[in-house]
C-alpha positions as protocol buffer text, in pm:
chain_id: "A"
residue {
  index: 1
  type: UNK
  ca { x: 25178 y: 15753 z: 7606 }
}
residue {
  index: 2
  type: UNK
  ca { x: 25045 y: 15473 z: 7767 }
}
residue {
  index: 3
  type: UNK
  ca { x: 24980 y: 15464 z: 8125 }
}
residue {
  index: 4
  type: UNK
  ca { x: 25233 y: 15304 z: 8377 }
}
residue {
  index: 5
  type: UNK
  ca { x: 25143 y: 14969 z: 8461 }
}
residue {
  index: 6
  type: UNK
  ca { x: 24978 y: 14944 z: 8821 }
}
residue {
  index: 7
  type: UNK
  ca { x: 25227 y: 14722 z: 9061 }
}
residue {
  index: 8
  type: UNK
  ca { x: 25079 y: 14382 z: 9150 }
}
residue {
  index: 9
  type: UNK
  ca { x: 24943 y: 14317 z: 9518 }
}
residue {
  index: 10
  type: UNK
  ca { x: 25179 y: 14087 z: 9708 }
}
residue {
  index: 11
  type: UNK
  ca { x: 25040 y: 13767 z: 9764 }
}
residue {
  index: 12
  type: UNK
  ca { x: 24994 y: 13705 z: 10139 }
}
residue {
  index: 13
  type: UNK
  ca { x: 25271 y: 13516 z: 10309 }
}
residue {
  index: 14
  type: UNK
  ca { x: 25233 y: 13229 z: 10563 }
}
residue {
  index: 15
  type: UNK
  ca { x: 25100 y: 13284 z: 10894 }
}
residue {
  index: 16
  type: UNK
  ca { x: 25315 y: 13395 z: 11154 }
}
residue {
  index: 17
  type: UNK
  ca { x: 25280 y: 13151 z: 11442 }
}
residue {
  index: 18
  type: UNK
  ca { x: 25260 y: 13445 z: 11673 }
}
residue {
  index: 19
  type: UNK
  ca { x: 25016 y: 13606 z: 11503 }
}
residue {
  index: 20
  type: UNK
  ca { x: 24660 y: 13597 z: 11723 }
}
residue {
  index: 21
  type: UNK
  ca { x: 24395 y: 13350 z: 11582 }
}
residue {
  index: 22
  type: UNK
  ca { x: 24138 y: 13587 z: 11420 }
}
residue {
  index: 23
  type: UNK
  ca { x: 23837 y: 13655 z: 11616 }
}
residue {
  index: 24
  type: UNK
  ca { x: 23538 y: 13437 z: 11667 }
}
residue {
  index: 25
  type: UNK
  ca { x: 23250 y: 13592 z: 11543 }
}
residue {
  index: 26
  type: UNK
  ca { x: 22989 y: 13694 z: 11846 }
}
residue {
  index: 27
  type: UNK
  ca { x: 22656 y: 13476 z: 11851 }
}
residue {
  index: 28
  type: UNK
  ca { x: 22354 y: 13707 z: 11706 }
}
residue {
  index: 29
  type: UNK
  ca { x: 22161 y: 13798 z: 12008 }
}
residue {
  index: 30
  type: UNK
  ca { x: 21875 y: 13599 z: 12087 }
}
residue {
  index: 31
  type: UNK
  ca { x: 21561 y: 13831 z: 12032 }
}
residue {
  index: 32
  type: UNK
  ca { x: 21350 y: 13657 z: 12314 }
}
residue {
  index: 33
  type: UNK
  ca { x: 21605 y: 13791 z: 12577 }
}
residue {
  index: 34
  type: UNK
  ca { x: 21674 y: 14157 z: 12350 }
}
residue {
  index: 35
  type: UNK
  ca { x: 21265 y: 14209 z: 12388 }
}
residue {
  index: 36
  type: UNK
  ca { x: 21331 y: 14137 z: 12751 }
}
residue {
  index: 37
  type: UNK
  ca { x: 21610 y: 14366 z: 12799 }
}
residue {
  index: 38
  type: UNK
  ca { x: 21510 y: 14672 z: 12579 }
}
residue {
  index: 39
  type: UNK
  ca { x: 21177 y: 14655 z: 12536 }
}
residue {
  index: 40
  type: UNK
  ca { x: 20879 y: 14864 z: 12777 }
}
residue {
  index: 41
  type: UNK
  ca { x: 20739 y: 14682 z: 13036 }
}
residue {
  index: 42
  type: UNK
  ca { x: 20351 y: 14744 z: 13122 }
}
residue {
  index: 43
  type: UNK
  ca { x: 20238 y: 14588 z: 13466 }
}
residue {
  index: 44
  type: UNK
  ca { x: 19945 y: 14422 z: 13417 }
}
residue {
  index: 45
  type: UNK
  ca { x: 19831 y: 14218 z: 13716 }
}
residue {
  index: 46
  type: UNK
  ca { x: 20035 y: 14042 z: 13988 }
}
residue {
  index: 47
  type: UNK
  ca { x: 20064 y: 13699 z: 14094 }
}
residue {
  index: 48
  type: UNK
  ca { x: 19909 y: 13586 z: 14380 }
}
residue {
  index: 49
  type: UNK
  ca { x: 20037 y: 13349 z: 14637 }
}
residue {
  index: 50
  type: UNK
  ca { x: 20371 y: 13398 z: 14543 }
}
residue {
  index: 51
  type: UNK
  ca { x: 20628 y: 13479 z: 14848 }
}
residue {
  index: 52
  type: UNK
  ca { x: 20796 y: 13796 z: 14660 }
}
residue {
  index: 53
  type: UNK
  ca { x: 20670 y: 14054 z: 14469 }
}
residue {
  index: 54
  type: UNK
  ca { x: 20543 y: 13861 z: 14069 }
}
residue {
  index: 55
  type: UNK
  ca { x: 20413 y: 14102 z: 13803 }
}
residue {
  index: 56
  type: UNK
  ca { x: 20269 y: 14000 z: 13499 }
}
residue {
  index: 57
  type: UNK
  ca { x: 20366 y: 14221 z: 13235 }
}
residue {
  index: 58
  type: UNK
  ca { x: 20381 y: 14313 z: 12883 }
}
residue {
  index: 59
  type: UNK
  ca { x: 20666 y: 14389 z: 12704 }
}
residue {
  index: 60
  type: UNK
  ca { x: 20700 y: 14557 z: 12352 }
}
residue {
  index: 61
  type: UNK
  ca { x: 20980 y: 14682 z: 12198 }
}
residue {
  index: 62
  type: UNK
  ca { x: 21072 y: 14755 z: 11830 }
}
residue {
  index: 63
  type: UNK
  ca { x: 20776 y: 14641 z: 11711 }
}
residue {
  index: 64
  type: UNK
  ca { x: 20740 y: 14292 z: 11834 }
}
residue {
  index: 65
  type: UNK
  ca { x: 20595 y: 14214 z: 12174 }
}
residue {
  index: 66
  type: UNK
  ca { x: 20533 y: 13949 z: 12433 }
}
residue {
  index: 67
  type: UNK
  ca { x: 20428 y: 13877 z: 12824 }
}
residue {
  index: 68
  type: UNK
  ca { x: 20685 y: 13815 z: 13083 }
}
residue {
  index: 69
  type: UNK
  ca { x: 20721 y: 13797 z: 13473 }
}
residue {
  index: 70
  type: UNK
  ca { x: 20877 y: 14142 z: 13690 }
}
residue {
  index: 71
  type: UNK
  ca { x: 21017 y: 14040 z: 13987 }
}
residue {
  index: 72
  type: UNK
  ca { x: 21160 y: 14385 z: 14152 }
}
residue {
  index: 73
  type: UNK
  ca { x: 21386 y: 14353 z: 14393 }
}
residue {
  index: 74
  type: UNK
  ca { x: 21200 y: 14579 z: 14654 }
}
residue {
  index: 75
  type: UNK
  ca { x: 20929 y: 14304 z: 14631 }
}
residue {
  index: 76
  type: UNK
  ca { x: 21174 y: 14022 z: 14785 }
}
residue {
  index: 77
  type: UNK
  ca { x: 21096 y: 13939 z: 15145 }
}
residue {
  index: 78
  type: UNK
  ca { x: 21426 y: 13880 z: 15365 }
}
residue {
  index: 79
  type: UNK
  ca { x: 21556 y: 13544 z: 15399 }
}
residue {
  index: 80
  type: UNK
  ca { x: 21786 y: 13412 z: 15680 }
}
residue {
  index: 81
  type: UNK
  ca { x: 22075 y: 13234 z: 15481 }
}
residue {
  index: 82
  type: UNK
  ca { x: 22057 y: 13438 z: 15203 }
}
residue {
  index: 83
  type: UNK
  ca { x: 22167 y: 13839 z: 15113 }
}
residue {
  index: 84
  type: UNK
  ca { x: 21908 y: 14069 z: 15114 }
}
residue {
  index: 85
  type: UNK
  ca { x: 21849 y: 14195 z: 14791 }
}
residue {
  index: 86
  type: UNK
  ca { x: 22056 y: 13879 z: 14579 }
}
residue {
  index: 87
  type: UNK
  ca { x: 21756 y: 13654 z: 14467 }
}
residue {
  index: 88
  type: UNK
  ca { x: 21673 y: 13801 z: 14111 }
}
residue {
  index: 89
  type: UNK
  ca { x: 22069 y: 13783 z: 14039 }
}
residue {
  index: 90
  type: UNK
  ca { x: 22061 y: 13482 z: 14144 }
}
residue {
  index: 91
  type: UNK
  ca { x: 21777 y: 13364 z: 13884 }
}
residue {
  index: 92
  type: UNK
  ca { x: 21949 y: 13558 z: 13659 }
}
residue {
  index: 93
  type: UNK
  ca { x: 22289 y: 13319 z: 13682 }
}
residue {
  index: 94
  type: UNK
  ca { x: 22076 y: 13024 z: 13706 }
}
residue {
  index: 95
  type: UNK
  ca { x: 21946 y: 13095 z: 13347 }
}
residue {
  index: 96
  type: UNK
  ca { x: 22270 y: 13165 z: 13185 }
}
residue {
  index: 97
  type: UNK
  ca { x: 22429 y: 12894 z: 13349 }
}
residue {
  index: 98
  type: UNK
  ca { x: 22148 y: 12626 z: 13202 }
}
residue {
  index: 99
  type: UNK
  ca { x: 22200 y: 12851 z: 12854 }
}
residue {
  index: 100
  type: UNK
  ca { x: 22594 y: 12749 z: 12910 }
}
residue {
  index: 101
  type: UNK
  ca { x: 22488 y: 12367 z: 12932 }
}
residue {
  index: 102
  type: UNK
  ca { x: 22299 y: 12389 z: 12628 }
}
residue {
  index: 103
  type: UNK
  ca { x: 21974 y: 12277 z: 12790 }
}
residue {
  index: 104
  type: UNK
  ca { x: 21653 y: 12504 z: 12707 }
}
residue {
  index: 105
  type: UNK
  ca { x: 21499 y: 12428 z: 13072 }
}
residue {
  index: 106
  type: UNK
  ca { x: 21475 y: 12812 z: 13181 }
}
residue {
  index: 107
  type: UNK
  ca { x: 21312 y: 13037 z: 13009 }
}
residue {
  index: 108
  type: UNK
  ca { x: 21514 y: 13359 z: 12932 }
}
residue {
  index: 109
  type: UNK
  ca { x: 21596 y: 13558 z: 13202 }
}
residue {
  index: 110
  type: UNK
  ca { x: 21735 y: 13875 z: 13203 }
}
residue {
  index: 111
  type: UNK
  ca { x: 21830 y: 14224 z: 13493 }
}
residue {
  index: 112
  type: UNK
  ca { x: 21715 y: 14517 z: 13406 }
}
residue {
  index: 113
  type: UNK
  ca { x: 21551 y: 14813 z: 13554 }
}
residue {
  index: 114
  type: UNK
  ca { x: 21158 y: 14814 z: 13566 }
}
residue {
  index: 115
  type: UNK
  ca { x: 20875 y: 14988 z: 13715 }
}
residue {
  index: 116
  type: UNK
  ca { x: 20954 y: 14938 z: 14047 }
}
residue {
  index: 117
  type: UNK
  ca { x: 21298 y: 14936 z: 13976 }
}
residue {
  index: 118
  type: UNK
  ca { x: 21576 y: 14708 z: 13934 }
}
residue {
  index: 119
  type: UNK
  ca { x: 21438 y: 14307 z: 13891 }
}
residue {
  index: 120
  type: UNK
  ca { x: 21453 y: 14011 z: 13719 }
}
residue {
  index: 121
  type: UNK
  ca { x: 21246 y: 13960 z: 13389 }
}
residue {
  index: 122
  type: UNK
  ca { x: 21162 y: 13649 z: 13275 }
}
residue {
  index: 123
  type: UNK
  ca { x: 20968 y: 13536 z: 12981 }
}
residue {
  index: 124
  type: UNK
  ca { x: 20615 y: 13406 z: 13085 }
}
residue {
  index: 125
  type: UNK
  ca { x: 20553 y: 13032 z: 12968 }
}
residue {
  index: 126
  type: UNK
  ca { x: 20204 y: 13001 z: 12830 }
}
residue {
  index: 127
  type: UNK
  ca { x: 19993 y: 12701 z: 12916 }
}
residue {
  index: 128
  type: UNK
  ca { x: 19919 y: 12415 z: 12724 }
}
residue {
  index: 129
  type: UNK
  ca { x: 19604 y: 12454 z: 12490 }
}
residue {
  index: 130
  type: UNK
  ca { x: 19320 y: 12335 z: 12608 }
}
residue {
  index: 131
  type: UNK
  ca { x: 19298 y: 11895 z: 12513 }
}
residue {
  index: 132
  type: UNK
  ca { x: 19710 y: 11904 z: 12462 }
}
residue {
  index: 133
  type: UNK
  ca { x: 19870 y: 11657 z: 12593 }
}
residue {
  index: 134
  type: UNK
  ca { x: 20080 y: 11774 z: 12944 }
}
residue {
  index: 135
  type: UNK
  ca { x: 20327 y: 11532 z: 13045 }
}
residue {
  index: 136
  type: UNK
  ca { x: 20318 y: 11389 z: 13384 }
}
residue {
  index: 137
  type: UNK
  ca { x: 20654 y: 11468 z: 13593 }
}
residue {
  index: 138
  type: UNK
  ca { x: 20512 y: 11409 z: 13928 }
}
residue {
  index: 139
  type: UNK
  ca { x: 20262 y: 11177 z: 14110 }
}
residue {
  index: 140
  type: UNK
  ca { x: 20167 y: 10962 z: 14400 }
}
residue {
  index: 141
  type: UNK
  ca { x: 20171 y: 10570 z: 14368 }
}
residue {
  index: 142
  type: UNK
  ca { x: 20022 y: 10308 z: 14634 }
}
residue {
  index: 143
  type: UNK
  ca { x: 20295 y: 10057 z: 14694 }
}
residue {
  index: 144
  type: UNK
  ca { x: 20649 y: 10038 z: 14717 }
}
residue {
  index: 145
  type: UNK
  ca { x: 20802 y: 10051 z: 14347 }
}
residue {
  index: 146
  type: UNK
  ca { x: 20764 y: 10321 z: 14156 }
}
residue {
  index: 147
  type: UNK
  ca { x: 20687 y: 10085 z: 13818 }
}
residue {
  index: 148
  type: UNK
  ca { x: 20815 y: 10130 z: 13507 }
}
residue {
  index: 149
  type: UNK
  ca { x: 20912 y: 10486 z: 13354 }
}
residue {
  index: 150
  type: UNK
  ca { x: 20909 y: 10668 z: 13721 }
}
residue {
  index: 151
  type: UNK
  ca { x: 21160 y: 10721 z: 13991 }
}
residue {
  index: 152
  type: UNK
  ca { x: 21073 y: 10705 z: 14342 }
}
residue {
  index: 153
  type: UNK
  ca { x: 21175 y: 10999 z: 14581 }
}
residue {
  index: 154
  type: UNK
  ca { x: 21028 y: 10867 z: 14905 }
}
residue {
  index: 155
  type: UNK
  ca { x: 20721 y: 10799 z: 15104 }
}
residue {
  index: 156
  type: UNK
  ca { x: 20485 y: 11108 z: 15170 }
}
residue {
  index: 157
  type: UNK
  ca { x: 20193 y: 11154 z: 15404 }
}
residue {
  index: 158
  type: UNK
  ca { x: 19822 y: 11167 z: 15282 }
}
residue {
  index: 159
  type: UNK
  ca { x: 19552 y: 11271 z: 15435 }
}
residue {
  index: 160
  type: UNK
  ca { x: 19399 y: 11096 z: 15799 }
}
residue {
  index: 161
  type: UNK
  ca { x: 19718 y: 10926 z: 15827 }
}
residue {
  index: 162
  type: UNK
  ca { x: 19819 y: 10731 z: 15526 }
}
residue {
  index: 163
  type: UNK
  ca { x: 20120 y: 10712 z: 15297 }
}
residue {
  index: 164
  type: UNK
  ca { x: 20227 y: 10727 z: 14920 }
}
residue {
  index: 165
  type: UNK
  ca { x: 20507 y: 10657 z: 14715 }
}
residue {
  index: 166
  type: UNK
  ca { x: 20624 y: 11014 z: 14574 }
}
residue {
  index: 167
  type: UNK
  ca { x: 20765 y: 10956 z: 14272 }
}
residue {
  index: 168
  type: UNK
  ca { x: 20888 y: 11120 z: 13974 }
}
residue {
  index: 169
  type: UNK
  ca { x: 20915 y: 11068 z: 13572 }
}
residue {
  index: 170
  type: UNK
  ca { x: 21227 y: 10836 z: 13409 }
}
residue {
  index: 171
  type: UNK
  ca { x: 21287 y: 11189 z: 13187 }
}
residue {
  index: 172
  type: UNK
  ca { x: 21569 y: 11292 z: 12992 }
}
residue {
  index: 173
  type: UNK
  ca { x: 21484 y: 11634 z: 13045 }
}
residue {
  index: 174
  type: UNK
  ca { x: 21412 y: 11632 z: 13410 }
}
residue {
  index: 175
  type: UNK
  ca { x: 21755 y: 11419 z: 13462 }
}
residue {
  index: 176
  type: UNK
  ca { x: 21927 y: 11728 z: 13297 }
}
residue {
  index: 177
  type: UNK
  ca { x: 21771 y: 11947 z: 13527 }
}
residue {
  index: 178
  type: UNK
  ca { x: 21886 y: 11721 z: 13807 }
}
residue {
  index: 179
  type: UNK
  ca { x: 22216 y: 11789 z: 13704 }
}
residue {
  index: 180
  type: UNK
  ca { x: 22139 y: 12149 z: 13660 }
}
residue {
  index: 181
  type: UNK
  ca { x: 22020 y: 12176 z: 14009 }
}
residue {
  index: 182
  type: UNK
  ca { x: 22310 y: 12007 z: 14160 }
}
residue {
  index: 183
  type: UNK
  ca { x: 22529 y: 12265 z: 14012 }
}
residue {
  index: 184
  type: UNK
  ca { x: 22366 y: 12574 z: 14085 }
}
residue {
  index: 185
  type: UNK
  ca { x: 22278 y: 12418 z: 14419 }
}
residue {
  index: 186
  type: UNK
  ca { x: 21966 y: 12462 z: 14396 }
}
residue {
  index: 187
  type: UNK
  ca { x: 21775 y: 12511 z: 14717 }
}
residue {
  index: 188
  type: UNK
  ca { x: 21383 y: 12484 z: 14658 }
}
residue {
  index: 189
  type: UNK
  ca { x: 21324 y: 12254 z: 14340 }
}
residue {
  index: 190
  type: UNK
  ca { x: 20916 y: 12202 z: 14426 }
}
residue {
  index: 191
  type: UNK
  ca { x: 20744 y: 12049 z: 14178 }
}
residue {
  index: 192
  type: UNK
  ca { x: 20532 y: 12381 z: 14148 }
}
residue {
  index: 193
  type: UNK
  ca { x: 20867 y: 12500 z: 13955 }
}
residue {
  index: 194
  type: UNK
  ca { x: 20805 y: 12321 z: 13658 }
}
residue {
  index: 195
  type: UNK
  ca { x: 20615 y: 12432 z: 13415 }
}
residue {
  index: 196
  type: UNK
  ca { x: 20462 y: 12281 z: 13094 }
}
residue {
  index: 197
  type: UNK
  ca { x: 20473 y: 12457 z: 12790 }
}
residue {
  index: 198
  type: UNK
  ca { x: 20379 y: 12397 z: 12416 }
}
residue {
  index: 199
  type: UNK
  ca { x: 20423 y: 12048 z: 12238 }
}
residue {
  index: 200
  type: UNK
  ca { x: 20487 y: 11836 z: 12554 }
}
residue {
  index: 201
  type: UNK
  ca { x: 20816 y: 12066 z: 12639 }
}
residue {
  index: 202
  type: UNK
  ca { x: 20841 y: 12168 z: 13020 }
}
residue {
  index: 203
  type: UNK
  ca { x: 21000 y: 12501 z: 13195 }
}
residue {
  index: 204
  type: UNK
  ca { x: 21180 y: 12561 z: 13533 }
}
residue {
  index: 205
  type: UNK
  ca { x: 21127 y: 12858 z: 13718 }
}
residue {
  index: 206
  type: UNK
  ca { x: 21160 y: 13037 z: 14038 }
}
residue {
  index: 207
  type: UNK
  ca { x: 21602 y: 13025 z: 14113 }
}
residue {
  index: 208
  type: UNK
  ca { x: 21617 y: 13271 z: 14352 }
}
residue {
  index: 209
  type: UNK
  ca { x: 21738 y: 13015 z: 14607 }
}
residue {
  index: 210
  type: UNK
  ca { x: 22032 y: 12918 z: 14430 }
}
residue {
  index: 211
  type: UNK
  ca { x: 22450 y: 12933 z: 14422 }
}
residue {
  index: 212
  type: UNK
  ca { x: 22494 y: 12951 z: 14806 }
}
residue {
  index: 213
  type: UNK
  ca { x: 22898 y: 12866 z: 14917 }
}
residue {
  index: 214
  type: UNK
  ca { x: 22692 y: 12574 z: 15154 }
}
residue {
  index: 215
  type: UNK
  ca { x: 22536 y: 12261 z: 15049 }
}
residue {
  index: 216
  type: UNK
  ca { x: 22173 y: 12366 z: 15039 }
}
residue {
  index: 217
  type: UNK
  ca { x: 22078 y: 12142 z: 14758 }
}
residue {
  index: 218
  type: UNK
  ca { x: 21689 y: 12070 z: 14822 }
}
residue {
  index: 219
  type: UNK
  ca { x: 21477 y: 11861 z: 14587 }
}
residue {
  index: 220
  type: UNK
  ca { x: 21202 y: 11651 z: 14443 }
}
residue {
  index: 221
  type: UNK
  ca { x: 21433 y: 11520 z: 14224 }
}
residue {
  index: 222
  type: UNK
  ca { x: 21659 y: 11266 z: 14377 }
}
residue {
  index: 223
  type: UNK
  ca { x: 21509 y: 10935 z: 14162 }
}
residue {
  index: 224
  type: UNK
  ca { x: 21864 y: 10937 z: 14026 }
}
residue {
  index: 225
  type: UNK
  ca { x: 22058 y: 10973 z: 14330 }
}
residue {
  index: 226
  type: UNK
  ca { x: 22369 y: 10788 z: 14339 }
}
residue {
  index: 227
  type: UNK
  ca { x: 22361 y: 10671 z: 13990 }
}
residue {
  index: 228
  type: UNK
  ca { x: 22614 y: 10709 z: 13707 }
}
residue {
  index: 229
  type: UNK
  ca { x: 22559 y: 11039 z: 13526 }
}
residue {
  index: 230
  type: UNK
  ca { x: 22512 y: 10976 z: 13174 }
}
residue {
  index: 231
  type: UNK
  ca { x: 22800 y: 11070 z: 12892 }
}
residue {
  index: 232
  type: UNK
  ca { x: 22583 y: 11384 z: 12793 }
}
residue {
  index: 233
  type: UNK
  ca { x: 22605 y: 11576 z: 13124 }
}
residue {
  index: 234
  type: UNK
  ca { x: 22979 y: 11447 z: 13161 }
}
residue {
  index: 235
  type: UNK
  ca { x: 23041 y: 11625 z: 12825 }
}
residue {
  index: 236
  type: UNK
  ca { x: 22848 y: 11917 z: 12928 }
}
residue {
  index: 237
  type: UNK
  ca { x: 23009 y: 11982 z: 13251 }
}
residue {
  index: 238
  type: UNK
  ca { x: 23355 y: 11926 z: 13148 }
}
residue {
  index: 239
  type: UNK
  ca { x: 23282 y: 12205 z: 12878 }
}
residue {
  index: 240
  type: UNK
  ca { x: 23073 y: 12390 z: 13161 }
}
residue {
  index: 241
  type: UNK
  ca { x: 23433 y: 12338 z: 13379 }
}
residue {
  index: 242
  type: UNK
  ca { x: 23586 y: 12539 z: 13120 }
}
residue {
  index: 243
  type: UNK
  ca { x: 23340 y: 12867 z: 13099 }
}
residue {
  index: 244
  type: UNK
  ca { x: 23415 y: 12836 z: 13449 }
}
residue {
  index: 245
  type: UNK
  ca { x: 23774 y: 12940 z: 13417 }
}
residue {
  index: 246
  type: UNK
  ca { x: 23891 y: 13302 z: 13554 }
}
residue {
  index: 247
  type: UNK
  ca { x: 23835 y: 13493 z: 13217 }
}
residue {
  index: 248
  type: UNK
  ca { x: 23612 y: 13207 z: 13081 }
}
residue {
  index: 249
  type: UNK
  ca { x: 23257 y: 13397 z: 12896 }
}
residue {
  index: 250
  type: UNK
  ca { x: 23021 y: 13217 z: 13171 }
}
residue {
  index: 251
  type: UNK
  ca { x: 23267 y: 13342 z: 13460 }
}
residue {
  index: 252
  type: UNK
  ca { x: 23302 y: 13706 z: 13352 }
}
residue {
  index: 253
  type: UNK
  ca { x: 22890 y: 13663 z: 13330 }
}
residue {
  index: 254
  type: UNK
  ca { x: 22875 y: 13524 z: 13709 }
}
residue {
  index: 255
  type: UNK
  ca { x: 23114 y: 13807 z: 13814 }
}
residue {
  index: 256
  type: UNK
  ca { x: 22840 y: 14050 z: 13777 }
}
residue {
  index: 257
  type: UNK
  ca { x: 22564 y: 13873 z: 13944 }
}
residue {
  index: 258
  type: UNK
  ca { x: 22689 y: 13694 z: 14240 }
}
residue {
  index: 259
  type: UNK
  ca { x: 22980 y: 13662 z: 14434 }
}
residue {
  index: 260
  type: UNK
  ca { x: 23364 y: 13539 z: 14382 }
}
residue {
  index: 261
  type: UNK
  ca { x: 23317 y: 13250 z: 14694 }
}
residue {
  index: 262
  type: UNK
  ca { x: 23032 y: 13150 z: 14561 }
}
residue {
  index: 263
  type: UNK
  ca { x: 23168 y: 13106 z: 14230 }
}
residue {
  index: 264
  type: UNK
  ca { x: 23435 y: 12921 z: 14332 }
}
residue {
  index: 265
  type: UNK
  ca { x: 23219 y: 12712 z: 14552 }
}
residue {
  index: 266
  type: UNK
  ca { x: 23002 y: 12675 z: 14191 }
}
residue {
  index: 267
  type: UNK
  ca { x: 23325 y: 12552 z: 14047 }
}
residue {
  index: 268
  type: UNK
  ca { x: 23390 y: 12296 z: 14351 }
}
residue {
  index: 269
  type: UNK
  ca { x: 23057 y: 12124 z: 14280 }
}
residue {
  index: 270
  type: UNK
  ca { x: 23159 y: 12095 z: 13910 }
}
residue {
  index: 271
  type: UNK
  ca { x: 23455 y: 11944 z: 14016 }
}
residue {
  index: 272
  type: UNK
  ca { x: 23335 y: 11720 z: 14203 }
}
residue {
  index: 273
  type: UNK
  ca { x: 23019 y: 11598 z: 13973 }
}
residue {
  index: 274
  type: UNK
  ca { x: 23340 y: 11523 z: 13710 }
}
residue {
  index: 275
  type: UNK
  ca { x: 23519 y: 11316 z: 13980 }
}
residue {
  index: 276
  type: UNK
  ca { x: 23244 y: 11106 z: 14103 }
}
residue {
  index: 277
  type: UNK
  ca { x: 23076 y: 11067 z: 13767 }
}
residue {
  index: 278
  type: UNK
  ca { x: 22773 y: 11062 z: 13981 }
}
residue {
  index: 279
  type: UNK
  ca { x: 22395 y: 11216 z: 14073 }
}
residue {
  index: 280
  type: UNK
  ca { x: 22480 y: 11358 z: 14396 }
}
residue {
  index: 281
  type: UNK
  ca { x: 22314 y: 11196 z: 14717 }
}
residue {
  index: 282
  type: UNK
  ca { x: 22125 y: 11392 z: 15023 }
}
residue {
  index: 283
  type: UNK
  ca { x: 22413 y: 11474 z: 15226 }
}
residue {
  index: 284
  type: UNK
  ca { x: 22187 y: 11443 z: 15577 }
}
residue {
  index: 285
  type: UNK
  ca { x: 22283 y: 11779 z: 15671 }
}
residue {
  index: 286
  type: UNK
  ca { x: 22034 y: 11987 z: 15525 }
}
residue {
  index: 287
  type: UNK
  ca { x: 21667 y: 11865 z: 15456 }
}
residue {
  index: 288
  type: UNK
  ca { x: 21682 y: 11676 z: 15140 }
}
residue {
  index: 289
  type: UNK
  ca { x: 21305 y: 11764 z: 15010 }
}
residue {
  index: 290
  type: UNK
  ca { x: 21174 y: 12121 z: 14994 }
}
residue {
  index: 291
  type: UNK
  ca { x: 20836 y: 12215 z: 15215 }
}
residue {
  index: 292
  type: UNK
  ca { x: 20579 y: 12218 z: 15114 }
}
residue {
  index: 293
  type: UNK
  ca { x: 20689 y: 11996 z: 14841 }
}
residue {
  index: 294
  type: UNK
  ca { x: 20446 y: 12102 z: 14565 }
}
């Protein structure tokens, strides 16, 4: 006897309209920040002249390895306007908001318990080889125009009484971190912050100063001030907007590293970047240029 003849599948029906859309696949993990949050750290130096606590480290985990920056939270000295104990959260959020926008101007950040306990680890940016080229972001002019390809900031004081024309480079890149700063209200951008790195690119560090409810916005960067932002950042902080939105990915992030008012303020200045379609301007409350500057 032959066997019974196995019933055909049914062939799937339409979608029900009600159905839920399937699930978007999760990004891989980028292995930069995985070293930084699993691997072991090994102090190997600190950091000198810094204000907090920096330690130089190695990191190694699952075979690979790399150098990074420990900043422990025990190592942060007090500030007035500012919670104790915030500032490595702080840099923290600043890096996964520029990772939100798309831009590659902070090096991965992560929180994670170290050595000397809970800090912020940050991958260490290597210097240019020796006879690469470094761009120039920041210099002092005679005169009163900044000349072409630079943005002028103001008039500084030199030495036994004279003045130059602080000015900064016409650069894609540092207009993105303009923007940047404006929304993480950024409150010491010196020009010691930025960092080059391998094949011209630059790096922003040190955010501790960053996402407080009040305009603290303090920079070298104002060369744009007042000018139309370009259609690039509008894009990217209307999409930015929408991270931003109570269950959004990037707002769920925030919730763990600062707090609710300040990420509503953090939405505010969005909101208000979209509706003037503008660089911000110094507000004359609040010094408008960090000190010292460099």
């Amino acid at each position: 006897m032959e066997p019974a003849a196995r019933p055909a599948a049914p062939l799937p029906g339409p979608a029900d309209p009600q159905d839920p859309p399937p699930a978007t696949p999760s990004p891989a993990p980028d292995p930069r920040v995985v070293l930084l949050a699993e691997g072991e750290l090994t102090v190997r130096g600190r950091v000198p002249e810094a204000s907090n606590a920096v330690l130089y480290c190695t990191v190694a985990y699952d075979g690979t390895g790399g150098t990074c920056v420990y900043k422990p939270v025990a190592g942060e000295r007090p500030l007035w306007d500012f919670p104790d104990g915030t500032l490595a959260q702080r840099e923290v959020a600043a890096y996964e908001v520029s990772r939100a926008c798309g831009w590659d101007l902070i090096p991965p950040t992560v929180l994670r318990d170290g050595p000397y306990g809970t800090g912020m680890v940050q991958e260490w940016i290597e210097p240019p080889e020796s006879g690469e080229a470094v761009p120039e972001l920041l210099a002092l002019v005679e005169g009163e125009e900044p000349g072409p390809g630079w943005k002028a900031v103001g008039l500084a004081q030199t030495g036994e009484g004279g003045t130059a024309l602080l000015v900064h480079a016409d650069d894609p890149r540092l207009r993105r971190l303009a923007v940047l700063d404006a929304v993480i209200n950024n409150g010491d951008r010196k020009g010691g912050h930025l960092l080059p790195g391998a094949d011209g690119a630059f790096f922003a560090i040190d955010h501790g100063v960053t996402f407080h409810a009040e305009d603290k916005l303090r920079t070298l960067l104002w060369g744009w001030a007042g000018e139309p932002l370009t259609e690039e950042a509008l894009a990217v902080l209307r999409d930015l907007r929408t991270s931003l939105e109570d269950g959004g990915p990037l707002a769920a992030r925030l919730a763990e590293l600062i707090t609710d008012h300040e990420t509503e303020a953090l939405r505010a200045r969005v909101d208000r970047l979209l509706e003037s379609g503008r660089h911000p301007e110094p507000s004359g409350e609040w010094p408008a240029i960090p000190w010292p500057p460099v």
